[in-house]
N, C-alpha and C positions, 0 to 999 in steps of 0.2 A: 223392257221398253219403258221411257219413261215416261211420265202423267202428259208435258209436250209435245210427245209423238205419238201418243195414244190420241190427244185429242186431233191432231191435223189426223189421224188416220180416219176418227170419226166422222169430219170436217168432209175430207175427200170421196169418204161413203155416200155420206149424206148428198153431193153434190153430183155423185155415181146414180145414185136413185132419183134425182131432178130431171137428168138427162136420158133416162131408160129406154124413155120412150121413140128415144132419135135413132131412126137408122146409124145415125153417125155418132153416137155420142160420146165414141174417144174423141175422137177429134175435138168435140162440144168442150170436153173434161179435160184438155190439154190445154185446149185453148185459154178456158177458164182461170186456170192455175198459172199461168205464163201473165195476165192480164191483170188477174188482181190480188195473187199473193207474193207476201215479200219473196224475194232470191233465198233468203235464210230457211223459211219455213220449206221452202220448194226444196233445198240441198238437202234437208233434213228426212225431208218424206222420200227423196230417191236416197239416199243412204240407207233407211228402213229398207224397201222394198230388195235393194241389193244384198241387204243380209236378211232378209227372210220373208218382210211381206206377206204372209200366209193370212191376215188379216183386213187386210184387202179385198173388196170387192173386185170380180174379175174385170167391169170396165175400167175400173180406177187405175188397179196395178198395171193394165195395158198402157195407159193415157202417162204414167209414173213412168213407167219402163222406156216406153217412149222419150218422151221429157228428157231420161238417166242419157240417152245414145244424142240426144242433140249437142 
């Protein structure tokens, strides 16, 4: 992995644990990511999770996986 996908992985943790507290907070975390990161970072972080994502918080990789099917 490298140092730029390490950190948006950190990024989208960190953004994971913002929204914990929300019944909803794939959605929160989807939304999020669609609204204010670049396309680039975004393809980057669903390319991760398709090959392996194991580093991922489980809202986040839902909210990614999601993202990956739109």
């Amino acid at each position: 992995m490298t140092q730029e996908v390490e950190q948006l992985v950190k990024m989208v943790n960190q953004i994971a644990d913002n929204f914990s507290f929300h019944d909803d907070a794939v959605d929160r975390i989807a939304d999020h990511l669609v609204r204010f990161w670049a396309p680039s970072m975004l393809k980057k972080l669903i390319e991760h999770d398709r090959a392996q994502g194991a580093d991922l918080k489980p809202a986040a990789r839902e909210a990614v996986t999601r993202l990956g099917r739109a």
